[in-house]
N, C-alpha and C positions, 0 to 999 in steps of 0.2 A: 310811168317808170317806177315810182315811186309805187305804186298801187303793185306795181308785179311783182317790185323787193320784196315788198313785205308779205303776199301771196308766198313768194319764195322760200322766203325765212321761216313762214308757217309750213310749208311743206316740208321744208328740212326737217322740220323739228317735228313735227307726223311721222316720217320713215325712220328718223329718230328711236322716235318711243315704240313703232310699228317692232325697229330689230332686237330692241330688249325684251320685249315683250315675248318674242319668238326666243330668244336665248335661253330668257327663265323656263319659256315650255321644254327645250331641248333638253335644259339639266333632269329634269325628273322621268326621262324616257326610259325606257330598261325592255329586256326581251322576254319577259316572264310576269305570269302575276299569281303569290304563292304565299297562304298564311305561316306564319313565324310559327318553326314546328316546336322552337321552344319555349315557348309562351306556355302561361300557366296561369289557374285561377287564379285571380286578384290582381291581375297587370294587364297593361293593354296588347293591343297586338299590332304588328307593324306589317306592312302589305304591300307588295310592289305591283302597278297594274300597268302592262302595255298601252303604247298610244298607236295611233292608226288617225291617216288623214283622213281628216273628213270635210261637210263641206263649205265653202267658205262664204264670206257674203261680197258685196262688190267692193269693197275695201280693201280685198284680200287676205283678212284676218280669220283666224282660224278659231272658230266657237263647241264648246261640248264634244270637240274632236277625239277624246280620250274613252275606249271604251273598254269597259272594265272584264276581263277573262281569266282563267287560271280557276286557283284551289282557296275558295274563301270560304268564312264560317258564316254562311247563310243564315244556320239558324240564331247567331250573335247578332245580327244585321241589324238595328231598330227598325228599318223599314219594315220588318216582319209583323210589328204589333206589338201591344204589350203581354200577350197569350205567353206564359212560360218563363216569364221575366225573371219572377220572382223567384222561380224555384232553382235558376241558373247564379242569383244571386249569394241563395243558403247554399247552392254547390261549391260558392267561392268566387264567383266570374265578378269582375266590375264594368266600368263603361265601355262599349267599345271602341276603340281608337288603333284605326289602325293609321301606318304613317306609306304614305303612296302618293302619286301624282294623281292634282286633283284637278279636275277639268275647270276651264275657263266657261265664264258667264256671258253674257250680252256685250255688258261690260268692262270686260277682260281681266275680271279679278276671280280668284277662287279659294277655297278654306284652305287655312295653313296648322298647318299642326302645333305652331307654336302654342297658339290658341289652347292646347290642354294642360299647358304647364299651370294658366292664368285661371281655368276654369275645368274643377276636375272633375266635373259632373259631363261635361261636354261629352260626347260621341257622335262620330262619322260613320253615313251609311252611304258606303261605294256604291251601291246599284240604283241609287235617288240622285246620289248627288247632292244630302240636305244631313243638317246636324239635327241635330235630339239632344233632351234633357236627359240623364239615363235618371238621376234621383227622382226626378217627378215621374218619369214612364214605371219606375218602381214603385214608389210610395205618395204619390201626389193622385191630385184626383183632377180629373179632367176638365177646364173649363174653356168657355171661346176664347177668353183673353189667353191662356198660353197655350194652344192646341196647336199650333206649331211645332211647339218642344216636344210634344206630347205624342201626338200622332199624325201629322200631314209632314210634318218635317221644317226648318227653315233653311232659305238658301239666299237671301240678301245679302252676299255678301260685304257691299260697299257701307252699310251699314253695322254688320257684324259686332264689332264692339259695344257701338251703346246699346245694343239690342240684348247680347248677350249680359251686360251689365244690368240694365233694366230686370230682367227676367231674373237674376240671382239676389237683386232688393227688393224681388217681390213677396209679397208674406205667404203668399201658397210657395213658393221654391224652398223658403226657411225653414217653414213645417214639414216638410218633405225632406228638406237636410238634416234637420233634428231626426227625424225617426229613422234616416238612414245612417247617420253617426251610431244610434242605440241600436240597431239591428246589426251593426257592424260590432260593437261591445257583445253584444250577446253571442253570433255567432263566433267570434274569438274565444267566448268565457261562457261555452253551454251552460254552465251552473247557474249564472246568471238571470240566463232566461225563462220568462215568466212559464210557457208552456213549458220545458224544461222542471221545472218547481212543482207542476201541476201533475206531469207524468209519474215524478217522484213520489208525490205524494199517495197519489191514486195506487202503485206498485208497491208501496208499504203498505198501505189500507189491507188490497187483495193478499200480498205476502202473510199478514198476519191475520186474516181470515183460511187462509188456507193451511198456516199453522195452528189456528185453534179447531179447525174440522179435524185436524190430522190428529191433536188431544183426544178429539170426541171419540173418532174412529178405534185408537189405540184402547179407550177405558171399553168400547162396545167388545174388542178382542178379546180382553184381558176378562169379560164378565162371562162371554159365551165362552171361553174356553176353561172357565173354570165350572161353567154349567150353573152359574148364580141368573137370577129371576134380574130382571129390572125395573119394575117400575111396581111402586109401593101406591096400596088401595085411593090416599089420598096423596095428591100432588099440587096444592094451592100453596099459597105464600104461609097461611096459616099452621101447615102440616108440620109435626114438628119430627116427621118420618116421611120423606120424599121418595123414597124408594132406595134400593141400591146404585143404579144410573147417577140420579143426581146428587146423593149423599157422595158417592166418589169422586166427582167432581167436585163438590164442594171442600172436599178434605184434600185432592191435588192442588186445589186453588190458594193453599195457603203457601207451598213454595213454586207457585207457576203463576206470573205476574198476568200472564196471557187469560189463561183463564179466570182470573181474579177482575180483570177487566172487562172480559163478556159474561159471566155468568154471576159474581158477586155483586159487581159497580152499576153493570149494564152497559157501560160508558159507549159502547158502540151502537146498541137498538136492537141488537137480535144476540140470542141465544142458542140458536140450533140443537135445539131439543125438547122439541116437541117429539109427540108418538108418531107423526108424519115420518118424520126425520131420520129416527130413529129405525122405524121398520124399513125405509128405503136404503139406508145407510147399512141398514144388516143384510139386507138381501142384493147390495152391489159387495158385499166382501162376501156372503155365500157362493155369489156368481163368480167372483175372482177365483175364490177355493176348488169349484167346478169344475171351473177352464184349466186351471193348474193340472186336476187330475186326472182328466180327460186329454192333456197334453200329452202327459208321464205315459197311458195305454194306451194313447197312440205310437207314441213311440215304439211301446214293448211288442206291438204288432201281435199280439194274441191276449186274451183274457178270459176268465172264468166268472161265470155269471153266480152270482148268491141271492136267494130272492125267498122271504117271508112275508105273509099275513099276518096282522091279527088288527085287534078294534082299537081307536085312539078313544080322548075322554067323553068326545060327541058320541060316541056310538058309530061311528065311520069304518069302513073298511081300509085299511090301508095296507101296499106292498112298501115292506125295508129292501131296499135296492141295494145291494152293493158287488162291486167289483173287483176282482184278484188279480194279481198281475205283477211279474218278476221286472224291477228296474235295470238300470244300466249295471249295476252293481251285483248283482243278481241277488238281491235281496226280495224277501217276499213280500208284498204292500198286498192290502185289503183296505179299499178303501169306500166308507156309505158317502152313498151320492144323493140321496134324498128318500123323501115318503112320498108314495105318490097315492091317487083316490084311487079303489079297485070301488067302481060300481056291483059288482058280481065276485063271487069267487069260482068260476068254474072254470075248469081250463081254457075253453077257448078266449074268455076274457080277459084271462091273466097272459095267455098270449101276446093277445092284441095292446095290454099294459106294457109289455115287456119289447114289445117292435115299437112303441109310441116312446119309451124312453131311450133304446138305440136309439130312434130316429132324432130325438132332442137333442142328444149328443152326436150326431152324426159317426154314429160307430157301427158297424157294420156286422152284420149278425152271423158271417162267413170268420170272422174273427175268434165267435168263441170255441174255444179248446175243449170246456166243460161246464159243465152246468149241477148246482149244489140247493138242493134243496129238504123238507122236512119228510116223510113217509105218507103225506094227506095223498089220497086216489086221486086231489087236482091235480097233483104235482106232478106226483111220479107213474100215475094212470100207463099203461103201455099205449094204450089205443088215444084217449083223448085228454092225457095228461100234460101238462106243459113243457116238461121233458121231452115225451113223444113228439110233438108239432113242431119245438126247435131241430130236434134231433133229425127231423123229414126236411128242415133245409138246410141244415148242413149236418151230416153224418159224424164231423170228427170231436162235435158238443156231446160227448160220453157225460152222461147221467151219474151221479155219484150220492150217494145217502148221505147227510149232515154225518158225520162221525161222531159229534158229540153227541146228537139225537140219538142214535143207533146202539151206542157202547150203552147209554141209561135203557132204555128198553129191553136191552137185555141183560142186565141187571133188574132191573123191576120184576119182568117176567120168570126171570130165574130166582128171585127172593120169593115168587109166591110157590115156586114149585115147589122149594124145601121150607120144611112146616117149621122148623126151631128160626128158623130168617123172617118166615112170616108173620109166626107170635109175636116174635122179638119185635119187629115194625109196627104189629097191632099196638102192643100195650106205650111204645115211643110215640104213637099216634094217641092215645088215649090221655097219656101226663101230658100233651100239648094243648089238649081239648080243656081237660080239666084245669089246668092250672093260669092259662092263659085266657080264659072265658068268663074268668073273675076280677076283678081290680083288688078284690081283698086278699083270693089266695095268692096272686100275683104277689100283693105286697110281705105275704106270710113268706114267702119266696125268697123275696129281696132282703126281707130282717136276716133272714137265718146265714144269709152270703153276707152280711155285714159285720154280724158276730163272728163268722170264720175271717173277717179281713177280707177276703177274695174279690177277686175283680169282679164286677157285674156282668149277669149272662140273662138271657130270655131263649127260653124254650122254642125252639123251631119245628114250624109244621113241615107234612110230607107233599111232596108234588109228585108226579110222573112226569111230566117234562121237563120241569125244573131241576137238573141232575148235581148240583150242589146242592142244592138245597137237605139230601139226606145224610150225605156227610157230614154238613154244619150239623145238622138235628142228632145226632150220635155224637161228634167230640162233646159238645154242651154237656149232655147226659151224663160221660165219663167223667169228666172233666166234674162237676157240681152233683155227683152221686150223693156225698155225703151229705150233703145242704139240703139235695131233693128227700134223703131218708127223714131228715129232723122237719123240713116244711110240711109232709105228708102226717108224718104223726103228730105234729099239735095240732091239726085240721081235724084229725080222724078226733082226737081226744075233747077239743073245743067247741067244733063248730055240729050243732044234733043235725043239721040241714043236709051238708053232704058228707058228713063224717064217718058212712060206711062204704061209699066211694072212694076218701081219701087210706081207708082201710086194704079194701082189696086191690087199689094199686101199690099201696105201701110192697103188700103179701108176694104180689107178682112181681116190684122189681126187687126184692131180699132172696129171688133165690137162685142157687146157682149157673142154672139154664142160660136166665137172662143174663146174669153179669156177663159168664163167659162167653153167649152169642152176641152183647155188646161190645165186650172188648175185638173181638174177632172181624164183625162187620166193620167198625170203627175202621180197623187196619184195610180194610178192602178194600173201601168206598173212596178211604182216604187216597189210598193210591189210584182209583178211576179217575178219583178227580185232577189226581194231578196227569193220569194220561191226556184226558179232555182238553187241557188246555196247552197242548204241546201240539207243533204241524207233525214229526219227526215220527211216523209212524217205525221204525227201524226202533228209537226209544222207547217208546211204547212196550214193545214186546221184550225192551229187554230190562220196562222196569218190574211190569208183568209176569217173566220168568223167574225174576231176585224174588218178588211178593208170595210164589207159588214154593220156592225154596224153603224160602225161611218159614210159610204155615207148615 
């Protein structure tokens, strides 16, 4: 009897603990299971997960019966690994914890959330059923003694505490907490941070490299636009003349800190200016200038071709390319696009130059309106002139004689018609021969313009092409008559050498013929010249008409 009391009393106190046990399950049930949509990096998240019977053992107690559904953050999970950890960490995310009903064990105990208040590295993975370290899954490194926390998970519960204590006095958890304490300082305080520091410094570096290329670029601009040489015969440390390139940099270097530091100090290792550098550097801003103007005739959707020969200092044949073309503005632009090699000058070559640079610029040879070149039979040839062959693929390229070429030619050929215009050029061709052919009468030249005070002049020879050129050679003459009267007769009188040369041109320019045919040509030429360099053919004719008035 005694044996069954106390059989009994142990029974009692079995169904006892059996209905608390089931109470505490009952509290944590709920009909949903749904991440906290207002959770935000750096907090935990809290989680409510459905329970559902499951199955029991002969005790009648209910084990892992809690099965987890709904909207959770899978990829927060630690079950998942440590793959991504880290970078949801710099996103801002901490451990995950979320707060749910947590399934019973063999034992009838299970993790309680209180548990994160104690330990805030702790997190819980709902689909395991097992806690994790999140500081060590972050910054700790793996071993068998805590691989648990790490990656298999722990789920003892009935030991929980000293387990979890154990593991937070262990000196792999501390090292792991220090680096996650400082990776939490840094992500707070980017400045802080060593990579941070490192970026910094690395985008100064590049910043102020790419502001002393933009120095170099700017003096390369400034030297080709002014048409100055750059680089001087020697260029060693020893030269005490580096050329124009580095001289100008060295003299910006005195209030440009930038450059005083790569090119005076060195203090970086490079200089950027070398002849590499330099030719690369000028033929990426020719290609920029290119593009630019290639944009502009595209735009204007028609253009006129302009295209000369002649020989560079190699002895090379080269074509001067350039293009015409009215802007937005309707301004008239002419602008040279480069020198290209002419292997040949016959027309079909010049052709095939002239389709090979459309084709470079992608411009279209139904574009051009007109075509402008010099009077040579390559050119202008009707049958196999360059003219001819564009004008057979597109008809509306009308052929047009250079006008400055043209208006000189005929002038030249009408100066030789009439004999007092032709004299007159002879003997202006003879005082250029003569006086410019000497260094001595030269200088008997320059005395005599010194005693008159007057500005310094040199005697200018004749061209036929060159259609300034005879106007310059007649003002001079006018202009320094008296100078040339007194430099010819102390030759004639001093020198027995060529002293009856200086004689018969003294004779030829003293007499009236020539003064008055010089003064006259003077006025004529002067004003071709200035038709020449005017587009405005309308002005032309009506500076033409005043010139013909007033002779």
């Amino acid at each position: 009897m005694g044996s069954m009391a106390k059989r009994g009393i142990n029974l009692d106190g079995f169904l006892k603990k059996q209905k608390r046990a089931e109470n505490d399950f009952d509290d944590y049930s709920e009909d949903y299971c749904e991440a906290d949509e207002t959770s935000s990096p750096g907090t935990s998240t809290s989680i409510d997960i459905d329970t559902n019977d499951g199955s029991s053992d002969n005790r009648g107690l209910n084990y892992n019966s809690a099965t987890i559904t709904g909207k959770l953050d899978e990829i927060r999970d630690p079950a998942k690994g440590t793959e991504g950890v880290a970078t949801r960490f710099y996103e801002g995310y901490g451990p995950y914890q979320p707060r749910c009903h947590y399934p019973l064990d063999s034992s009838g105990r299970h993790f309680c959330f209180q548990w994160y208040s104690q330990f805030d590295w702790l997190e819980y993975s709902p689909s395991v059923n097992k806690a994790f370290c999140f500081v060590c899954r972050v910054f700790g490194r793996t071993s068998k003694q805590h691989e648990a926390f790490v990656s298999t998970g722990f789920q003892k519960w009935k030991s929980a505490l000293e387990k979890f204590r154990a593991h937070q006095s262990s000196a792999a958890h501390k090292t792991a907490v220090l680096t996650w304490k400082t990776a939490q300082r840094t992500r707070n305080n980017p400045e802080t941070n060593v990579v941070t520091l490192v970026n910094y410094q690395k985008k100064k570096e590049v910043d102020e490299n790419r502001q002393y290329l933009k120095n170099i670029v700017e003096t390369l601009i400034f030297l080709g636009r002014q048409g100055i040489s750059l680089r001087g015969h020697c260029e060693n440390n020893e030269s005490l003349n580096k050329g124009n390139f580095l001289k100008l940099l060295a003299f910006r270097a005195k209030d440009n800190q930038l450059i005083n530091q790569f090119l005076i100090n060195k203090e970086k290792g490079v200089t950027y200016t070398s002849h590499g550098i330099q030719e690369e550097l000028l033929d990426i801003i020719g290609e920029n200038m290119t593009d630019s103007i290639i944009a502009e005739i595209k735009s204007a959707g028609a253009f006129a071709l302009i295209l000369d020969e002649s020989l560079d200092i190699s002895r090379h044949e080269q074509a001067a390319v350039v293009l015409r073309y009215v802007n937005p503005e309707f301004a008239i632009k002419e602008r040279f696009v480069g020198f290209f090699r002419a292997v040949q000058t016959d027309g079909e070559s010049l052709y095939q130059l002239v389709q090979g640079v459309l084709s470079k610029f992608k411009l279209s040879i139904d574009h051009i309106v007109a075509q402008c070149y010099d009077g040579a039979a390559n050119m202008r040839g009707i049958y196999k002139g360059v003219a001819a062959r564009i004008k057979k693929d597109n008809s509306k390229a009308i052929y047009i004689h250079c006008n400055g070429h043209i208006l000189n030619l005929v002038l030249v050929d009408a100066a030789k018609t009439v004999t007092a215009a032709r004299n007159t050029f002879g003997t202006v061709a003879e005082l250029h021969n003569f006086m410019e052919a000497s260094a001595k009468r030269h200088a008997v030249f320059e005395e005599m313009q010194k005693e008159s005070g007057s500005k310094m002049y040199t005697l200018k020879g004749l061209s036929d092409t060159r259609w300034a050129c005879r106007a310059e050679a007649l003002k001079i003459i006018v202009k320094r008559l008296d100078e040339l009267v007194m430099a010819l007769q102390k030759i004639a009188d001093e020198d027995p050498s060529c002293g009856a040369q200086a004689q018969s041109l003294l004779n030829s320019i003293c007499t009236f013929d020539f003064i008055f045919n010089l003064v006259v040509l003077n006025e004529v030429f002067s004003i071709t010249k200035y038709c020449q360099s005017i587009y405005n053919m309308l002005m032309c004719l009506y500076v033409l008409h005043g010139a013909k008035s007033m002779l």
